[in-house]
C-alpha positions as protocol buffer text, in pm:
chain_id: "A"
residue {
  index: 1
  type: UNK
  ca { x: 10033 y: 11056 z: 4928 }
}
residue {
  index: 2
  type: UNK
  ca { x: 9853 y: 11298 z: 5116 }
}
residue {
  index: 3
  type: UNK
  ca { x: 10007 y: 11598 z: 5294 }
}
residue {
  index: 4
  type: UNK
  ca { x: 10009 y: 11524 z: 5672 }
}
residue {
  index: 5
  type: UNK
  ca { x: 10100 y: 11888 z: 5809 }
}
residue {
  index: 6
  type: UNK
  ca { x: 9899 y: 12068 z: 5591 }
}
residue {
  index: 7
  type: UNK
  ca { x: 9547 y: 12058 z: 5473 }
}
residue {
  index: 8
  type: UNK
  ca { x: 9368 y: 12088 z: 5148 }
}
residue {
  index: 9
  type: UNK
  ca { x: 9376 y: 12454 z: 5163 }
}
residue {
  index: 10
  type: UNK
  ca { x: 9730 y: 12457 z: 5231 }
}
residue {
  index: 11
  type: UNK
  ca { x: 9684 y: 12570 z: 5618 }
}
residue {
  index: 12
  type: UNK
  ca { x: 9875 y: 12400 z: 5933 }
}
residue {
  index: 13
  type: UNK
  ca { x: 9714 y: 12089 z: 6031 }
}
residue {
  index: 14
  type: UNK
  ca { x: 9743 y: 12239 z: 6440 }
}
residue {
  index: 15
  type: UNK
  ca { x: 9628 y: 11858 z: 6584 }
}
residue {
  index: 16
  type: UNK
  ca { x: 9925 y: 11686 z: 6400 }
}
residue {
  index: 17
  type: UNK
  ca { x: 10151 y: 11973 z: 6496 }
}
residue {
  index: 18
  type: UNK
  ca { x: 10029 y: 12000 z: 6816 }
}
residue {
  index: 19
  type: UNK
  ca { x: 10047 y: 11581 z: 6882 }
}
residue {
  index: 20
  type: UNK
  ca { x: 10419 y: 11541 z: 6770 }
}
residue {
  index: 21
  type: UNK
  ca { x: 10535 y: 11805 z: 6978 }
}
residue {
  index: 22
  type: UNK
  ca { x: 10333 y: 11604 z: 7300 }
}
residue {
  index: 23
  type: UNK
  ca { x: 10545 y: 11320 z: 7149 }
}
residue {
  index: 24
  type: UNK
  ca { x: 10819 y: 11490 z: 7136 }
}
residue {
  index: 25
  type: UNK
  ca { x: 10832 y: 11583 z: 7490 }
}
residue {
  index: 26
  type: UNK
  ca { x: 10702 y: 11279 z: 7624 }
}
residue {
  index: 27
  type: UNK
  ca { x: 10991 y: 11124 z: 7486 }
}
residue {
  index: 28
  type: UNK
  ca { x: 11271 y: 11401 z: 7598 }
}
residue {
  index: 29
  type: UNK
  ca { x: 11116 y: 11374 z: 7965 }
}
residue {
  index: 30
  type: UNK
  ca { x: 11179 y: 10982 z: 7932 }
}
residue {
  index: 31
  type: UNK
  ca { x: 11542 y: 11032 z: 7820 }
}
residue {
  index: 32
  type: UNK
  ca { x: 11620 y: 11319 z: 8077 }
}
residue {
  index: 33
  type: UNK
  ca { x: 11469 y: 11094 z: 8401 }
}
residue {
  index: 34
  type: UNK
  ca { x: 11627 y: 10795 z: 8240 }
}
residue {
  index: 35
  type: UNK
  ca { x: 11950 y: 10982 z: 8267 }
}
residue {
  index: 36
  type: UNK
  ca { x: 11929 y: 11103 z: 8617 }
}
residue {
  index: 37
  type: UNK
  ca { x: 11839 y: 10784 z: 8718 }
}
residue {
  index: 38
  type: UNK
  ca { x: 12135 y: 10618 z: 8621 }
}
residue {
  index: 39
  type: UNK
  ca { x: 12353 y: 10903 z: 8809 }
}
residue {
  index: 40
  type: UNK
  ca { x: 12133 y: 10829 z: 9123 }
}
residue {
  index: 41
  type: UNK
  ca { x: 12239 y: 10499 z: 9071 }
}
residue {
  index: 42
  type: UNK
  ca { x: 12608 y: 10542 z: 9025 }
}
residue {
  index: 43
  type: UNK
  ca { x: 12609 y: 10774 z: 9322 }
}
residue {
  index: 44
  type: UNK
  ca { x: 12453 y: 10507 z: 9554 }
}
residue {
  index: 45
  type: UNK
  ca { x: 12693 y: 10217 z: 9444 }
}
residue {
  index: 46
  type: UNK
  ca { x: 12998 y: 10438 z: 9481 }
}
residue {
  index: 47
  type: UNK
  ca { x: 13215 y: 10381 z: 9745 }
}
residue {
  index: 48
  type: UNK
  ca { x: 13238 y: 10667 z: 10072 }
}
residue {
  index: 49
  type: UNK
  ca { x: 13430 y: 10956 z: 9966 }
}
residue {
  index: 50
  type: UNK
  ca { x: 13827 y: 10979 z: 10121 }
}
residue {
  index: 51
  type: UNK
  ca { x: 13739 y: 11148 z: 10459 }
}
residue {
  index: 52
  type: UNK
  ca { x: 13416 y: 10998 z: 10515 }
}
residue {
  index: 53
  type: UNK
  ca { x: 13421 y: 10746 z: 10778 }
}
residue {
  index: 54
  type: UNK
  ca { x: 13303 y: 10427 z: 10692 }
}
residue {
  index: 55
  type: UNK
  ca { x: 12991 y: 10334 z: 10970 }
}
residue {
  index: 56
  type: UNK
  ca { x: 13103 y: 10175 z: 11310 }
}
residue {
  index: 57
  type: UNK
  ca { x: 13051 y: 9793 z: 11290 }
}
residue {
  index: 58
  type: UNK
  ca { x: 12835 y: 9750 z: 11610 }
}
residue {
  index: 59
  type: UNK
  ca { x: 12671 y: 9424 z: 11755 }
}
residue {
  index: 60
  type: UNK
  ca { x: 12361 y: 9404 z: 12041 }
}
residue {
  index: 61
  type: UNK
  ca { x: 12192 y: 9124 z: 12188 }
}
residue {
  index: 62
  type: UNK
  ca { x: 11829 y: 9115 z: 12225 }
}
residue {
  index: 63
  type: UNK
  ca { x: 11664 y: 8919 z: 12486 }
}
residue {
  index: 64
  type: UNK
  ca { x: 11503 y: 8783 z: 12825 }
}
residue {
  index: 65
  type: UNK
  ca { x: 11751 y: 8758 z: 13114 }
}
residue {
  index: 66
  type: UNK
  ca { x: 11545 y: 8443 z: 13197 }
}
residue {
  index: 67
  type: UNK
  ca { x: 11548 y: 8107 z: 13008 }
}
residue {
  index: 68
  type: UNK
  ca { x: 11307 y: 7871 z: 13159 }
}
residue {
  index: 69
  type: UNK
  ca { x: 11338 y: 7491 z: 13145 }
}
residue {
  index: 70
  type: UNK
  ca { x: 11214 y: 7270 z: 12928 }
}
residue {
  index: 71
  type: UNK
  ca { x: 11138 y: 7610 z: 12684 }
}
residue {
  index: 72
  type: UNK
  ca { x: 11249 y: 7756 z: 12362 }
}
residue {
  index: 73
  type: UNK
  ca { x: 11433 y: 8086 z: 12488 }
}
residue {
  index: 74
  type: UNK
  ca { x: 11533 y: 8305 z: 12160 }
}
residue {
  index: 75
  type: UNK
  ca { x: 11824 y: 8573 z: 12210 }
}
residue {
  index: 76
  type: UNK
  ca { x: 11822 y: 8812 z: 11900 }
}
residue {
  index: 77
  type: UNK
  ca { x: 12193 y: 8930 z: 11748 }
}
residue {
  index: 78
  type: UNK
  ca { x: 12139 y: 9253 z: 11591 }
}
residue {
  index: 79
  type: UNK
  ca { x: 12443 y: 9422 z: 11382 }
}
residue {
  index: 80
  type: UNK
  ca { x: 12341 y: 9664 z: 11090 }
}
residue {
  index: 81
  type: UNK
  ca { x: 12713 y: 9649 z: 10896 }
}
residue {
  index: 82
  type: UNK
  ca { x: 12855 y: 9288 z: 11000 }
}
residue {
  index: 83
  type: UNK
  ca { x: 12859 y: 9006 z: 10734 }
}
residue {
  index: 84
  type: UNK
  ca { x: 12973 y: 8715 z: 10987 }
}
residue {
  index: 85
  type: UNK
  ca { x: 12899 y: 8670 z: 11301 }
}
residue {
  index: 86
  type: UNK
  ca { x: 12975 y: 8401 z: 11581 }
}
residue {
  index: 87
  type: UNK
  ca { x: 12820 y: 8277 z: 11875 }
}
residue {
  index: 88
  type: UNK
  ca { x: 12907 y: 8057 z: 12195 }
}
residue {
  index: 89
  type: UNK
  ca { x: 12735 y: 7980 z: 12535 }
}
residue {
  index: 90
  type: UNK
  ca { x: 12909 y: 7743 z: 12746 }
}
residue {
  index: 91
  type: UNK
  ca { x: 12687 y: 7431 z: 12791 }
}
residue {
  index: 92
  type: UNK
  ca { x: 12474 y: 7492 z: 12494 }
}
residue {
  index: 93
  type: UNK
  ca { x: 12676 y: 7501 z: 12136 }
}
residue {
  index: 94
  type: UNK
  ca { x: 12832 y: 7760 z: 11905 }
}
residue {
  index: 95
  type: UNK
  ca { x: 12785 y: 7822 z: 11535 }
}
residue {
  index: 96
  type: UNK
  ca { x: 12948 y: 8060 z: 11271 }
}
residue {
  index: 97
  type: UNK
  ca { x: 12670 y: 8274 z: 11106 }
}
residue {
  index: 98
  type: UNK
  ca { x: 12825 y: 8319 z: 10716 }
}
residue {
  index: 99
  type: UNK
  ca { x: 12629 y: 8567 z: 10587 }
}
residue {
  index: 100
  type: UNK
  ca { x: 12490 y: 8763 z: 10832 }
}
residue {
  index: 101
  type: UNK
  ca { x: 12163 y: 8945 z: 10753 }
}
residue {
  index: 102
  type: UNK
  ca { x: 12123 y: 9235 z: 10998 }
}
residue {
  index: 103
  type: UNK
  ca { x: 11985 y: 9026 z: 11255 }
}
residue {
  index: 104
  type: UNK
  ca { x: 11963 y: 8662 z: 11347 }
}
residue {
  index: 105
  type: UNK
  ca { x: 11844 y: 8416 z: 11651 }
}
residue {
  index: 106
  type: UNK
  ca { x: 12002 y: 8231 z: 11881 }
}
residue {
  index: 107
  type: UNK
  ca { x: 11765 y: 7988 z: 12054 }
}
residue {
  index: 108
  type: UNK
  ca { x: 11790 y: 7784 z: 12371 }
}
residue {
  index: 109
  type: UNK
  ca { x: 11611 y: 7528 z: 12564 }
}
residue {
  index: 110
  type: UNK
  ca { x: 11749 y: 7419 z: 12865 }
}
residue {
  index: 111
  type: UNK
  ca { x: 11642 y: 7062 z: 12945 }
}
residue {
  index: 112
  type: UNK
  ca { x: 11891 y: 6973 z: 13253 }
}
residue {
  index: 113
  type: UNK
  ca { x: 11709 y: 7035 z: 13613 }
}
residue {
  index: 114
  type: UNK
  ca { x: 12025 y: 7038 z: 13789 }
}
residue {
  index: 115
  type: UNK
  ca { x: 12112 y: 7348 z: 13629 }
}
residue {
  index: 116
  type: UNK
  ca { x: 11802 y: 7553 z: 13743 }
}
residue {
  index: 117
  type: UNK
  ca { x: 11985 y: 7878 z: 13893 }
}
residue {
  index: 118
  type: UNK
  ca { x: 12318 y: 7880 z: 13680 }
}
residue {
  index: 119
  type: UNK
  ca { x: 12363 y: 8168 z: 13500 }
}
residue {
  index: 120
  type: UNK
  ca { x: 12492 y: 8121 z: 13123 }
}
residue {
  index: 121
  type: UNK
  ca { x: 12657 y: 8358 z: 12852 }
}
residue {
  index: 122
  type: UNK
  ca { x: 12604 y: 8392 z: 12531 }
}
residue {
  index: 123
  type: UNK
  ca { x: 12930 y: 8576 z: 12316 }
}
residue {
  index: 124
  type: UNK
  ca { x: 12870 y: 8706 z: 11970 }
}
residue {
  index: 125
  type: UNK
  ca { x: 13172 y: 8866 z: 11772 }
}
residue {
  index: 126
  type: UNK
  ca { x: 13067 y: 8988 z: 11419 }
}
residue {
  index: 127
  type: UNK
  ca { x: 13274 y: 9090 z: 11144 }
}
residue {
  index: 128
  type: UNK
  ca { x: 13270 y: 9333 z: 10861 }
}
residue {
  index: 129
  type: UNK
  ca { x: 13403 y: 9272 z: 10491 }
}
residue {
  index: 130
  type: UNK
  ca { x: 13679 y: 9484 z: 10596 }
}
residue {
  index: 131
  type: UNK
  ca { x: 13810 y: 9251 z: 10888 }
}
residue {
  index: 132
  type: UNK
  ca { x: 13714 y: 9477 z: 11194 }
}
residue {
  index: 133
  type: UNK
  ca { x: 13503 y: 9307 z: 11468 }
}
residue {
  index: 134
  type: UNK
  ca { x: 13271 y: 9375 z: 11754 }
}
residue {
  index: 135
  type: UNK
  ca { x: 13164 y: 9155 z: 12004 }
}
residue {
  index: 136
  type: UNK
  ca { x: 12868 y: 9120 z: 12275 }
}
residue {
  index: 137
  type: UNK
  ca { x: 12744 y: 8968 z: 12623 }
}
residue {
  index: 138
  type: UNK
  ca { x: 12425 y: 8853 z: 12696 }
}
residue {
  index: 139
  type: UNK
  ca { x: 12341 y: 8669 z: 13067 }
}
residue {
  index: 140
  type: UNK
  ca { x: 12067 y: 8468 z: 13097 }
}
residue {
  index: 141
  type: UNK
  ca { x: 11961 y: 8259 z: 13426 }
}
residue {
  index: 142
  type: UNK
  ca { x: 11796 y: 7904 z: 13383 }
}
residue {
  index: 143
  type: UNK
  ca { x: 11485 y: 7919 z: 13572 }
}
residue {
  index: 144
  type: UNK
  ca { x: 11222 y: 7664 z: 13645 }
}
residue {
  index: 145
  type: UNK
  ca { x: 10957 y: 7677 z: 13365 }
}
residue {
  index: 146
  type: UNK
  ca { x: 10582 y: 7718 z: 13402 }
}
């Protein structure tokens, strides 16, 4: 078997030498971002330290103060740390959202004349894994369509 580090004349073979160490720290740089990857990760999926206060659960309601007959009208929930949420407006329906992604619609078409010029309101109350809840108002006025 011939000698891989050395040469016929018994001198250092410098390109072998010199390409295992590039291995070599090709593959210690691997290990040492693998590693602080995996604390990065632990870090992120750790729960808030005691004394940190855990994010306000929060809810808004996006949307025209005007519905217009005989159109789709879409009101937008927004609520960054909720994982339910409800919804009501008299004369229109309720659900339970279950999950709740950060943002959902709520859409409405009023299709009764006689209630051009009623004003409606729609009531979301959201609710965190922890049980806490926040709720919202959002008026709208039917109004004659285009």
């Amino acid at each position: 078997m011939r000698r891989i580090f050395r040469n016929d004349q018994g001198e250092w073979n410098t390109q072998v030498v010199i390409a295992l160490i590039g291995a070599a720290a090709t593959l210690l740089t691997a290990v040492i971002a693998g590693v602080f990857g995996l604390i990065q990760l632990r870090a992120a999926d750790a729960p808030p330290a005691e004394g940190t206060p855990a994010p306000a659960l929060a809810v808004t309601i996006e949307g025209p103060a005007e519905a217009p007959l005989n159109q789709v009208t879409a009101l937008t929930i927004i609520s960054e740390n909720a994982t339910r949420a409800e919804w009501s407006i008299a004369g229109f329906g309720s659900d339970d959202i279950n999950p709740f992604h950060l943002s959902d619609q709520v859409e409405v078409e009023p299709t009764n004349a006689e209630r051009v010029g009623e004003w409606f309101t729609l009531v979301v109350t959201v609710y965190d894994s922890g049980g806490a809840q926040a709720s919202a108002r959002h008026r709208f006025q039917v109004v004659e369509g285009e």
